[in-house]
C-alpha positions as a LaTeX table, in Angstrom:
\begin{tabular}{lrrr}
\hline
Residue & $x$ (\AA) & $y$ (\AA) & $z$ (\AA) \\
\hline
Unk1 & 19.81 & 2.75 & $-18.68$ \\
Unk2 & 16.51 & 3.04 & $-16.96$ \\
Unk3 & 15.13 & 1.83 & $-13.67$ \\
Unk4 & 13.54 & $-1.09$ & $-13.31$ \\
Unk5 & 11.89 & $-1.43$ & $-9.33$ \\
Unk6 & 12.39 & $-4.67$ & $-8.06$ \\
Unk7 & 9.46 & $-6.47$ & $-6.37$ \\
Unk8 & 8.70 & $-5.96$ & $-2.85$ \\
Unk9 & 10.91 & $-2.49$ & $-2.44$ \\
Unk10 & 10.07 & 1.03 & $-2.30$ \\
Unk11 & 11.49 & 4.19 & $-1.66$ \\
Unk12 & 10.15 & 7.15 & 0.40 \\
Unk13 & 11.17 & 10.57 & 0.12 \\
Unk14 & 10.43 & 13.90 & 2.39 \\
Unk15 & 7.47 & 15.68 & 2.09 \\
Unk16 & 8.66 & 19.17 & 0.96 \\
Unk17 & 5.04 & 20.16 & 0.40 \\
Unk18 & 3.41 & 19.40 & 3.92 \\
Unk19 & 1.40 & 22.18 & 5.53 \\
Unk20 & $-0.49$ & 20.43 & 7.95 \\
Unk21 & $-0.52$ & 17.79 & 11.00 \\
Unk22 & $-2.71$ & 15.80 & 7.95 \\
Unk23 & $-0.11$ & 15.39 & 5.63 \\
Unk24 & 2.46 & 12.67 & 5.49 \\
Unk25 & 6.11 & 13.73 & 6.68 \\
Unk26 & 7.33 & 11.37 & 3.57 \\
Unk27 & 6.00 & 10.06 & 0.43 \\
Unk28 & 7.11 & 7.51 & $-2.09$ \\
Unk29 & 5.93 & 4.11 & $-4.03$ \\
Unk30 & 6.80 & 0.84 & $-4.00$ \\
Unk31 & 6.35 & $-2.44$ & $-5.77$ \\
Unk32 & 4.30 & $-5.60$ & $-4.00$ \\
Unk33 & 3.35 & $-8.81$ & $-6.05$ \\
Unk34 & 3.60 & $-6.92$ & $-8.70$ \\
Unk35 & 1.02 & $-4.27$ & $-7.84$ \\
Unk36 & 2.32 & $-0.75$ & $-7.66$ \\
Unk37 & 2.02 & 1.66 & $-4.56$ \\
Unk38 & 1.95 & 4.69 & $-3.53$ \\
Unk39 & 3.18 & 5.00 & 0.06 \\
Unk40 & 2.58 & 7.81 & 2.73 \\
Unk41 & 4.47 & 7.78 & 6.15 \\
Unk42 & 3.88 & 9.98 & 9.19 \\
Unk43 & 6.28 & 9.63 & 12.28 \\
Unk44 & 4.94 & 9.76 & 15.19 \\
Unk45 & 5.31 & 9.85 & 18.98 \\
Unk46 & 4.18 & 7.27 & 21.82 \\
Unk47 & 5.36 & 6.16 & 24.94 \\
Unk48 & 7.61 & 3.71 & 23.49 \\
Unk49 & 8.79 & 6.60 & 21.17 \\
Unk50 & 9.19 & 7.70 & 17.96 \\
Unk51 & 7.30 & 5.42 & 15.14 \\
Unk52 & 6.46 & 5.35 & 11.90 \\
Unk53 & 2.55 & 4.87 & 10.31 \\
Unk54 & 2.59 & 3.80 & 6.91 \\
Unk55 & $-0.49$ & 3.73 & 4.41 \\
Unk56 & $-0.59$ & 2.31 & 0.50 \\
Unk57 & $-2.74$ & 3.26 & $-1.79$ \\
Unk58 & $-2.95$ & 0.95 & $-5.52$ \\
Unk59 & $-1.34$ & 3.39 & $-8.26$ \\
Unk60 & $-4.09$ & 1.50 & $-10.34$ \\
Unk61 & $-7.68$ & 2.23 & $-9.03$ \\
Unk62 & $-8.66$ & $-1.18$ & $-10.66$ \\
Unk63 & $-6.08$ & $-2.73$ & $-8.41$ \\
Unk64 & $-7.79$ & $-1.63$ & $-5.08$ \\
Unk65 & $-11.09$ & $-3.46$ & $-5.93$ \\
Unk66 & $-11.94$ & $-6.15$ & $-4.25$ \\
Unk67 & $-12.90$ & $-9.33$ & $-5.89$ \\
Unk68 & $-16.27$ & $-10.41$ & $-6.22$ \\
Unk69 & $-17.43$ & $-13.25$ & $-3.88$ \\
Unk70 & $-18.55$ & $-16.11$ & $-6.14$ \\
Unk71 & $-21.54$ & $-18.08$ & $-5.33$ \\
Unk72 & $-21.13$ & $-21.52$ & $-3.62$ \\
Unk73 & $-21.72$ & $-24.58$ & $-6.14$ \\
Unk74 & $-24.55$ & $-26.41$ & $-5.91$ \\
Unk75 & $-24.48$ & $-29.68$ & $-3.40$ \\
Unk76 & $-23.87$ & $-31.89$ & $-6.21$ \\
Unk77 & $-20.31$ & $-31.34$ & $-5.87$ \\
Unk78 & $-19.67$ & $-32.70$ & $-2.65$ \\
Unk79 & $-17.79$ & $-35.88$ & $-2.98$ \\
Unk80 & $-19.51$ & $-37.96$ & $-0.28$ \\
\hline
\end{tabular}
């Protein structure tokens, strides 16, 4: 039986590979609308204490682009 990632969970996992302040403490994926992620985590310290920063990155590069602005329609479609 395989595994089938529901949509909008992930999982994160330590980083056994992390050398320096740069690298995330944990990394994992997760699923969102149907996009894939990868996810990075750092925890971190404030006044309020300790926090975690999260950042996601599309598995799919053509997932991260942004889409193109279309042109506005000419004034013949306004309806007064």
């Amino acid at each position: 039986m395989s595994y089938e990632q529901k949509d909008l969970t992930g999982a994160l996992f330590k980083n056994d590979k992390r050398e320096t302040d740069k690298h995330p403490h944990a990394t994992g994926s997760c699923l969102i609308n149907g996009v894939e992620f990868w996810v990075a985590a750092w925890t971190k310290e404030g006044k309020s204490g300790k926090w975690q920063s999260l950042s996601f990155t599309p598995k799919d590069k053509k997932a991260a682009r942004k889409p193109e602005r279309q042109p506005a329609k000419a004034s013949e479609d306004i309806p007064f």
